[in-house]
N, C-alpha and C positions, 0 to 999 in steps of 0.2 A: 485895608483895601482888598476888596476881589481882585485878584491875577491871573490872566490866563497865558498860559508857557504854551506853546505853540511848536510843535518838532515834530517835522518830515521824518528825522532818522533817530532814534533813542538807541535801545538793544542792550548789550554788554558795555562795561564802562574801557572800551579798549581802545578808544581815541579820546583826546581833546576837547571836540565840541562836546560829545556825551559827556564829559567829566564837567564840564564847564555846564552843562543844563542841569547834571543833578546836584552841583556844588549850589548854584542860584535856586534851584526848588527848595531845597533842604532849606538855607537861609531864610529864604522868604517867611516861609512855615517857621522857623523857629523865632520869628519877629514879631508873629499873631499875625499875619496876613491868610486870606483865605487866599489856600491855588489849584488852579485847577490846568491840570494837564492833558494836551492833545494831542495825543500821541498815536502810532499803532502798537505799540507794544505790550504788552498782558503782564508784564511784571514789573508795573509800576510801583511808587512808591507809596505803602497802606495809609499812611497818614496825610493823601490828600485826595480832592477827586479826581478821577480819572477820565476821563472821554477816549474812548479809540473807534479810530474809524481802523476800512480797511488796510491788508497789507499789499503791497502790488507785488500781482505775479506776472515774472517775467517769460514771456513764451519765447525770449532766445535767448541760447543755451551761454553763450558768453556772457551773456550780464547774468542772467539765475547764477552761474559758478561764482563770479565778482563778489556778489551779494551776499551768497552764502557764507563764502572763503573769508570774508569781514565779518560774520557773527553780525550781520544790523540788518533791519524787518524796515523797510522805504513804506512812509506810506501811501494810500489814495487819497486823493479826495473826493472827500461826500458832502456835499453845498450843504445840507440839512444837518448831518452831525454837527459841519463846523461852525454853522451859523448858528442853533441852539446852544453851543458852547460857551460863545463868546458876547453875546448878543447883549448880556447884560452886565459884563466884569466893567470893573472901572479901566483897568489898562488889561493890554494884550501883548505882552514878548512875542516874537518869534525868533526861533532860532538858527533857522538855515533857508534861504532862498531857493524855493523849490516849491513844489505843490501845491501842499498844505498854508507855506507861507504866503505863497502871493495870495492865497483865495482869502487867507483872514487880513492878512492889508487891505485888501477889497472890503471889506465888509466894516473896519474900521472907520475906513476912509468915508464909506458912505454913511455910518451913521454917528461920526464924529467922537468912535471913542479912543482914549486915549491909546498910542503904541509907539514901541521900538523895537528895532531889531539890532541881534547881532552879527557883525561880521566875521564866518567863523571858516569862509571856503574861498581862499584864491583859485582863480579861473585854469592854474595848470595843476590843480587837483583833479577839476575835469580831464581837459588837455593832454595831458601825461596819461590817458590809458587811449587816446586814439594818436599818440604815438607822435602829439602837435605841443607839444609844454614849449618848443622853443619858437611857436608859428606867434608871432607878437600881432599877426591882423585876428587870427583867430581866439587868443586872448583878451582881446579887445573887444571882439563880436561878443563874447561871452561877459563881460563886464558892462558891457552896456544893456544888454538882456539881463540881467539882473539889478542893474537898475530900476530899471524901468518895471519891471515886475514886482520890486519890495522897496529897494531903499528911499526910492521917489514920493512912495506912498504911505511911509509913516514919520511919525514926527520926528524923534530921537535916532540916532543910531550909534549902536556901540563896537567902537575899532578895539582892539585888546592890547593893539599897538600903536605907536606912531607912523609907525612905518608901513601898517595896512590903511592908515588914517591918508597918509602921502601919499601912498599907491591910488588909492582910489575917489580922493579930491580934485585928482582930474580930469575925471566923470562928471564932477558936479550934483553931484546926489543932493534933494533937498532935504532929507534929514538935520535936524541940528546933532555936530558929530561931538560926541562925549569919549575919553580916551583912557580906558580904565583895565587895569591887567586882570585876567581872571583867575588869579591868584593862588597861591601852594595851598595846601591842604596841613594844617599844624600836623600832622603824626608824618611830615618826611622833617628831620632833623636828625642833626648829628648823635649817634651812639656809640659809646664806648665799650659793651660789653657785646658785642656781635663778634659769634664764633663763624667763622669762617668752615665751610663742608670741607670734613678730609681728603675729598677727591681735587682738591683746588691748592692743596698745601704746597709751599715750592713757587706757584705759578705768579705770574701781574693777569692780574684778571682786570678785562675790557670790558664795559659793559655800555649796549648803544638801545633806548627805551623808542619805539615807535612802532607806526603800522608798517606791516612788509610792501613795499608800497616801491614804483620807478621815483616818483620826486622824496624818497626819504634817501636812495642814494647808499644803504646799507653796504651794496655789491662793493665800492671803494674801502670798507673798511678790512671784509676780508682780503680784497689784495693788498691790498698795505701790509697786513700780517705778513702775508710773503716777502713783501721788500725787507720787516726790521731785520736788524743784526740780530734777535733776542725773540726770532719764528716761534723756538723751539719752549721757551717760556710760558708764553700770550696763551691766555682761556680766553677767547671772547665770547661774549651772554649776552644775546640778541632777547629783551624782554619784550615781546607783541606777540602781534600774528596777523595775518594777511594774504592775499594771492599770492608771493613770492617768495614761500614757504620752503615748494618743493626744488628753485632756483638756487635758493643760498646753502642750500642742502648740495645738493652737486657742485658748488662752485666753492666750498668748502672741504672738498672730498680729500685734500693732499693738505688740508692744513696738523700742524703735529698733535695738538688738541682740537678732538672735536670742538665742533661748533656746540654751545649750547641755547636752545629754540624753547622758550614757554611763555605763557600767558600766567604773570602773577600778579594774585589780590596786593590788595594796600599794602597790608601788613607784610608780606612775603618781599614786597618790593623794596620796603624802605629797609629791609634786612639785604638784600643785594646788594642796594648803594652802598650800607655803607662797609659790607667787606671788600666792595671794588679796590681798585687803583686807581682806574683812571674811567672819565667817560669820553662817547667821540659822540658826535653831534654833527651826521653827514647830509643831510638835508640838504635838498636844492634849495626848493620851496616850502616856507615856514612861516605860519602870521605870528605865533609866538611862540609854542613847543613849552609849555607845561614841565612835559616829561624833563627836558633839560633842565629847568628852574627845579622840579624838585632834588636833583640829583643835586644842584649847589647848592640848596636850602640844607642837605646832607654833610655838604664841604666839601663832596669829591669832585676833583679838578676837572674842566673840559676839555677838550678841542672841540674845535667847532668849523664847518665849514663855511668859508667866507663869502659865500654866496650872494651878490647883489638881492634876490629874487628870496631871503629871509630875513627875516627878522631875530634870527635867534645869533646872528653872526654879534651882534652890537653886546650879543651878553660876554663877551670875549674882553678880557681885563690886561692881557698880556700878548706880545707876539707870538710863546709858546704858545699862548693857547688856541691859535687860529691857522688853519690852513689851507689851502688852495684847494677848494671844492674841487670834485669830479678826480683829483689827484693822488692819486694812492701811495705814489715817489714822496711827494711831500708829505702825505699822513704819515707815512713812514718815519717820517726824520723826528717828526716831531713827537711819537710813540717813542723812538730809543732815546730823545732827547730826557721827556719825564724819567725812564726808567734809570737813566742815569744819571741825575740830578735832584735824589728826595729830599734834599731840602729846597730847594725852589719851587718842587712840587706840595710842598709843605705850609711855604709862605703864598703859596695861590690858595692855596685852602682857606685858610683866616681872611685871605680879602673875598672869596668867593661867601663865604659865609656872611660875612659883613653886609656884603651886596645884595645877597639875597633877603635878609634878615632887615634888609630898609626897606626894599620895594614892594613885597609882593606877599604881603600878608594876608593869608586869605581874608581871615575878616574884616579889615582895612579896605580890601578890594568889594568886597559882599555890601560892606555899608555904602560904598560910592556907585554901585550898581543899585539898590536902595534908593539912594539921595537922588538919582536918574530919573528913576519909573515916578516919584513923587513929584518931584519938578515937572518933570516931561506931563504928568496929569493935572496938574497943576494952569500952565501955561496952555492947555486944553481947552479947561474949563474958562480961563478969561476969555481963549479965543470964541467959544461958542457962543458966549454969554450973548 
């Protein structure tokens, strides 16, 4: 089949959705499907085609820093790029509700060819930078504008949870909704032979994977460090980057081990996990957190926060492992709990791995993203007939 991938934001693979677009391009392409990607970014993948339109620049100064400070290139839309792009694929993904995406639902819609999209942005991903993530009319205005600009107007749509699938069948979206994880990456598993850096010798190293971001809620974990009994111990290893970079920096200043702050490849990652101890998973708002799933795909134990407003709470096996979001006192209790209990932190390992090792295989998940786009064109073509 001709495919065309459709993404507002691609850039650096340092969130989620971007991982989850270049995990499905890759697949697609190694299935013999022709794909072709619409994107603005210039460092696309050589082995398919590529379309870019423009980059949007922003002429105020708060969103330019935002923009940058994230490493991702937003695109424009250009009626003409996007319509030659897609005008003749058999189906057309899109990946984010926004721009680009609604003008190719447009264009779909009108000339009957097959699409879906996926659901990969909760409304207080917006909301959380104009300071309204807990304004429930204002989250609401924004789910229904998104509606009605994409998920209305393609056939399929893919939740990556259930719990985004719940959230947002309240809407009513006419999509038919498919419910499919978008899945680990085989090189995060558990290794045996990971030396641990000598600057780390001695310590419980914490390690929490996301964007620096208000709804991932990081700032809870360094004060928790301050509450345990075992301050003095704890490395925590913040793996991202994002606007509030130079915030956990300051707000980290009196912890006894620095904070440690970088952006690492696959390979450097999966050698983190697995000299960590322990991971924390402080997300407000979460559709399903990847980063987490590969850390247990690893076997290393979580907490997690118990946030109604995530999806990544339900990945939680035990009471240790879950704690009272936005709460630093209880992160707390439940960091000296692991460090003083390695064997319960031991036997979460084995069921963390089990769990992860049933559900969320990438290629597992690759083929029922697959089995989607063929159905969904599929059920097209009767309709047009």
């Amino acid at each position: 089949m001709k495919i065309a991938i459709v993404c507002d934001v691609l850039g650096k693979k340092n969130n989620g959705t971007t991982i989850a677009a270049y995990n499905l391009i890759d697949s697609l392409i190694a299935k013999g499907h022709e794909v072709i990607v619409v994107c603005s970014d210039e460092k696309i993948l050589s082995d398919c085609a590529h379309v870019q339109v423009p980059t949007l620049d922003l002429h105020f100064k708060a969103l330019n820093n935002y923009v940058s400070s994230n490493d991702i290139a937003v695109a424009v839309r250009d009626d003409r790029i996007i319509y030659n792009a897609i005008k003749d694929v058999d189906h057309c993904h899109i990946m984010m509700p926004f721009s680009l995406g609604g003008f190719a639902a447009q264009i779909c819609q009108r000339k009957g060819i097959s699409s879906s999209a996926g659901f990969h942005v909760q409304a207080e991903n917006f909301s959380s930078h104009f300071k309204l993530m807990n304004a429930a009319w204002f989250n609401s205005v924004v789910y229904r504008l998104i509606r009605n600009r994409l998920y209305n107007r393609v056939n399929s749509i893919h939740y990556p949870t259930e719990f985004i699938y719940d959230l947002f069948s309240k809407y009513r979206p006419t999509g038919k909704p498919y419910i499919i994880s978008n899945g680990v990456v085989p090189i995060f598993k558990k290794l045996d032979d990971v030396k641990r850096p000598d600057e780390y010798e001695g310590k419980f190293v914490i390690l929490s994977t996301g964007r620096y971001s208000r709804e991932k809620d990081q700032i809870t974990l360094i004060r928790a460090v301050k509450y345990s009994k075992y301050a003095d111990k704890i490395q925590l290893i913040f793996a991202g980057d994002g606007p509030l970079k130079k915030k956990f920096i300051y707000h980290s200043r009196r912890l006894k081990n620095p904070l440690k702050l970088a952006l690492f490849t696959r390979e450097e990652l999966v050698k983190v996990i697995n000299y960590s101890d322990l991971y924390v998973h402080t997300a407000i708002c979460e559709i399903e957190a990847i980063a987490c799933l590969e850390a247990l795909s690893c076997g290393l134990v979580p907490i997690i926060a118990n946030s109604r407003r995530s999806a990544t709470r339900k990945f939680s096996l035990s009471e240790h492992s879950s704690f009272i979001h936005h709460n630093p006192r209880d992160l707390a209790k439940k960091i000296d709990f692991m460090i003083e209990n390695p064997a319960v932190k031991q036997e979460l390992s084995n069921k963390y791995l089990e769990f992860s090792n049933q559900k969320f295989s990438l290629d597992d998940c690759m083929d029922k993203m697959e089995a989607m786009i063929i159905e969904t064109y599929k059920e097209n073509v009767k309709k047009m007939a």
